[in-house]
N, C-alpha and C positions, 0 to 999 in steps of 0.2 A: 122165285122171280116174280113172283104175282102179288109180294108186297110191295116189290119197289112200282108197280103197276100202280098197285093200291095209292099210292104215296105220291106218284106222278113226279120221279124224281129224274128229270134229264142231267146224265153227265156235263154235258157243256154248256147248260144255261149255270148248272151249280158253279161250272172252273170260269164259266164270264162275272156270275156275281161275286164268287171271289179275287178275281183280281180285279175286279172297279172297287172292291172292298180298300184292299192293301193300296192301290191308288189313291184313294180318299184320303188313308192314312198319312202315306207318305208327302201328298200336298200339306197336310196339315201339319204335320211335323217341321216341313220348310216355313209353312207361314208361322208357327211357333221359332222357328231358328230366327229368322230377320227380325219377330219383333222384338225379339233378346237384345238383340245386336243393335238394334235401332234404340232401346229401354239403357244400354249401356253407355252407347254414345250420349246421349241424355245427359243421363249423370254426372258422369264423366266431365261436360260442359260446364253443370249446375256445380262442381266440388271443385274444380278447374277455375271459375270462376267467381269463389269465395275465399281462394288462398293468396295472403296479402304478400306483395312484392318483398320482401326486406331489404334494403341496400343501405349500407353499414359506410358511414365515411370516417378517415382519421377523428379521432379526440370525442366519439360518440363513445356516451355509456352501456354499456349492453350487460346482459345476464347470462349466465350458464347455465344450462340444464344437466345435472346430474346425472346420467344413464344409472349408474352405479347404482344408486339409492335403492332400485328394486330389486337387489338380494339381498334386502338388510332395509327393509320400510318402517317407517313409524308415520302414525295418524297424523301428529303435529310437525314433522320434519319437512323442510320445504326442497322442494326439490330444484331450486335455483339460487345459483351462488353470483356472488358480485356487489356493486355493481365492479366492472373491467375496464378499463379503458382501448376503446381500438386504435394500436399503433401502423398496422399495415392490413388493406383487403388485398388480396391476388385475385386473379378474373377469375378463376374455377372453383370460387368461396369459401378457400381456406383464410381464416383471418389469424393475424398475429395479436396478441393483447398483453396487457402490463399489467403485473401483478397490482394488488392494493400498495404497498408502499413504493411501487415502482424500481424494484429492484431489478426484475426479472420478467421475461418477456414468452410467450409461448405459441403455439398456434394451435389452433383445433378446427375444426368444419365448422364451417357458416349456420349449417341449419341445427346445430345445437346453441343459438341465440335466440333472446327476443330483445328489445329497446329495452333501456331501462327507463321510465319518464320522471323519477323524482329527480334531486341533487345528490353530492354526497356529503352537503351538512347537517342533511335531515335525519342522520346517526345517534340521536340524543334519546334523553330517557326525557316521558313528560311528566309520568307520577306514579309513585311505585307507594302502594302500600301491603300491610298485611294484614290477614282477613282473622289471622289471631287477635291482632290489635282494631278490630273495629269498632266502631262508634257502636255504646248502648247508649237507647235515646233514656234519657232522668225523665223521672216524673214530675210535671209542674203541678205546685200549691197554689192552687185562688183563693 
Protein backbone atom coordinates (compact mmCIF):
# COMPACT_ATOMS: atom_id res chain seq x y z
CA UNK A 1 0.00 0.00 0.00
CA UNK A 2 2.76 2.49 0.49
CA UNK A 3 3.61 2.39 -3.16
CA UNK A 4 0.42 3.58 -4.26
CA UNK A 5 1.26 6.35 -1.42
CA UNK A 6 4.49 6.59 -3.12
CA UNK A 7 2.80 7.29 -6.40
CA UNK A 8 -0.05 9.57 -5.04
CA UNK A 9 -2.46 7.64 -6.95
CA UNK A 10 -6.36 8.55 -6.24
CA UNK A 11 -9.03 6.16 -7.54
CA UNK A 12 -11.47 8.76 -8.41
CA UNK A 13 -9.30 11.60 -9.67
CA UNK A 14 -7.82 8.31 -12.14
CA UNK A 15 -11.97 7.23 -12.98
CA UNK A 16 -12.64 11.47 -13.61
CA UNK A 17 -9.56 11.71 -15.82
CA UNK A 18 -10.67 8.81 -17.64
CA UNK A 19 -13.89 9.50 -18.43
CA UNK A 20 -13.10 13.25 -19.58
CA UNK A 21 -10.64 11.14 -21.63
CA UNK A 22 -13.28 8.82 -23.60
CA UNK A 23 -15.46 12.21 -23.58
CA UNK A 24 -12.94 14.01 -25.52
CA UNK A 25 -12.87 11.13 -27.69
CA UNK A 26 -16.30 10.56 -28.41
CA UNK A 27 -16.84 14.48 -29.34
CA UNK A 28 -14.28 14.04 -31.54
CA UNK A 29 -15.32 11.13 -33.28
CA UNK A 30 -18.89 13.05 -33.88
CA UNK A 31 -16.97 16.23 -35.06
CA UNK A 32 -15.10 13.64 -37.50
CA UNK A 33 -18.69 12.07 -38.43
CA UNK A 34 -20.41 15.55 -39.67
CA UNK A 35 -17.44 16.53 -41.35
CA UNK A 36 -17.76 13.32 -43.54
CA UNK A 37 -21.16 14.01 -43.97
CA UNK A 38 -20.70 17.51 -44.70
CA UNK A 39 -17.21 16.56 -47.24
CA UNK A 40 -19.99 14.13 -48.96
CA UNK A 41 -22.59 16.44 -49.57
CA UNK A 42 -19.90 18.50 -51.23
CA UNK A 43 -19.07 16.33 -53.60
CA UNK A 44 -21.83 15.08 -54.27
CA UNK A 45 -23.02 18.79 -55.38
CA UNK A 46 -19.62 19.31 -57.20
CA UNK A 47 -20.31 15.51 -59.44
CA UNK A 48 -24.10 16.35 -59.48
CA UNK A 49 -23.28 19.29 -61.08
CA UNK A 50 -20.92 18.32 -63.90
CA UNK A 51 -23.31 15.72 -65.25
CA UNK A 52 -24.72 17.01 -68.68
CA UNK A 53 -28.56 16.73 -68.99
CA UNK A 54 -29.05 14.43 -72.27
CA UNK A 55 -32.49 14.73 -73.91
CA UNK A 56 -32.74 12.66 -76.97
CA UNK A 57 -35.57 14.00 -79.42
CA UNK A 58 -37.15 11.97 -82.51
CA UNK A 59 -34.59 11.84 -85.75
CA UNK A 60 -31.46 12.76 -83.40
CA UNK A 61 -28.35 10.73 -84.05
CA UNK A 62 -27.01 8.95 -81.10
CA UNK A 63 -24.34 6.31 -80.18
CA UNK A 64 -24.27 3.05 -78.38
CA UNK A 65 -22.20 2.00 -75.71
CA UNK A 66 -21.24 -1.43 -75.74
CA UNK A 67 -21.40 -3.05 -72.14
CA UNK A 68 -20.52 -6.17 -73.77
CA UNK A 69 -16.99 -5.31 -75.06
CA UNK A 70 -15.51 -5.72 -71.53
CA UNK A 71 -15.35 -9.56 -71.50
CA UNK A 72 -13.64 -9.67 -74.77
CA UNK A 73 -11.48 -5.84 -74.91
CA UNK A 74 -9.21 -4.93 -77.53
CA UNK A 75 -6.81 -1.72 -77.37
CA UNK A 76 -8.12 -0.49 -80.69
CA UNK A 77 -11.87 -1.62 -80.60
CA UNK A 78 -14.37 1.21 -79.84
CA UNK A 79 -16.69 0.81 -77.63
CA UNK A 80 -19.49 2.82 -79.40
CA UNK A 81 -21.61 1.56 -82.10
CA UNK A 82 -23.87 3.86 -84.50
CA UNK A 83 -24.56 6.30 -85.43
CA UNK A 84 -28.88 5.13 -84.57
CA UNK A 85 -31.42 6.99 -85.45
CA UNK A 86 -33.99 7.94 -82.48
CA UNK A 87 -37.49 6.85 -83.43
CA UNK A 88 -39.36 7.18 -79.94
CA UNK A 89 -38.22 8.66 -76.18
CA UNK A 90 -40.58 7.29 -73.31
CA UNK A 91 -40.47 9.47 -70.14
CA UNK A 92 -38.55 6.98 -67.92
CA UNK A 93 -35.62 6.87 -70.79
CA UNK A 94 -36.00 4.08 -72.48
CA UNK A 95 -35.57 4.90 -76.14
CA UNK A 96 -36.62 3.13 -79.31
CA UNK A 97 -33.87 3.39 -82.29
CA UNK A 98 -33.73 2.25 -86.03
CA UNK A 99 -31.28 0.13 -87.15
CA UNK A 100 -28.56 1.43 -89.86
CA UNK A 101 -30.74 0.35 -92.85
CA UNK A 102 -33.80 1.09 -91.17
CA UNK A 103 -35.33 -2.07 -91.20
CA UNK A 104 -35.75 -2.81 -87.62
CA UNK A 105 -36.46 -0.98 -84.64
CA UNK A 106 -35.35 -1.62 -80.87
CA UNK A 107 -35.24 -0.15 -77.51
CA UNK A 108 -32.55 0.00 -74.81
CA UNK A 109 -31.93 2.58 -71.87
CA UNK A 110 -31.31 6.11 -72.23
CA UNK A 111 -28.04 6.28 -70.49
CA UNK A 112 -26.39 3.77 -72.63
CA UNK A 113 -26.21 6.95 -75.31
CA UNK A 114 -24.25 9.83 -76.21
CA UNK A 115 -25.13 12.55 -79.35
CA UNK A 116 -23.57 11.68 -82.14
CA UNK A 117 -22.23 15.19 -83.63
CA UNK A 118 -20.98 14.39 -87.13
CA UNK A 119 -23.39 13.21 -90.37
CA UNK A 120 -23.90 10.00 -91.71
CA UNK A 121 -22.13 10.96 -95.02
CA UNK A 122 -18.90 11.47 -93.43
CA UNK A 123 -18.59 7.27 -93.93
CA UNK A 124 -15.97 7.60 -96.57
CA UNK A 125 -12.30 6.59 -97.00
CA UNK A 126 -9.96 9.83 -97.49
CA UNK A 127 -6.63 7.98 -98.31
CA UNK A 128 -5.46 4.62 -97.89
CA UNK A 129 -2.03 3.65 -98.51
CA UNK A 130 0.50 0.90 -97.85
CA UNK A 131 3.66 1.41 -95.92
CA UNK A 132 5.04 -1.57 -98.11
CA UNK A 133 4.62 0.55 -101.01
CA UNK A 134 6.18 3.75 -99.68
CA UNK A 135 7.78 6.48 -101.16
CA UNK A 136 11.79 6.07 -101.31
CA UNK A 137 13.11 9.48 -101.61
CA UNK A 138 15.84 9.06 -105.28
CA UNK A 139 18.92 10.70 -105.08
CA UNK A 140 19.21 14.07 -107.09
CA UNK A 141 22.40 14.85 -109.55
CA UNK A 142 23.60 18.54 -109.72
Amino acid sequence: MSALKKLNLDWAEAANLRMTQLNEMEELSLHVYESVAMYKERMKFVHVKKILKREFKFGDLVLLFNSRLKLFPGKLKSKWFGPFKVMNVSPYGAIELESDDGTQTFKVNGQRFKHYLGTIGERHLVEQFSLKDSPTPTPTTE
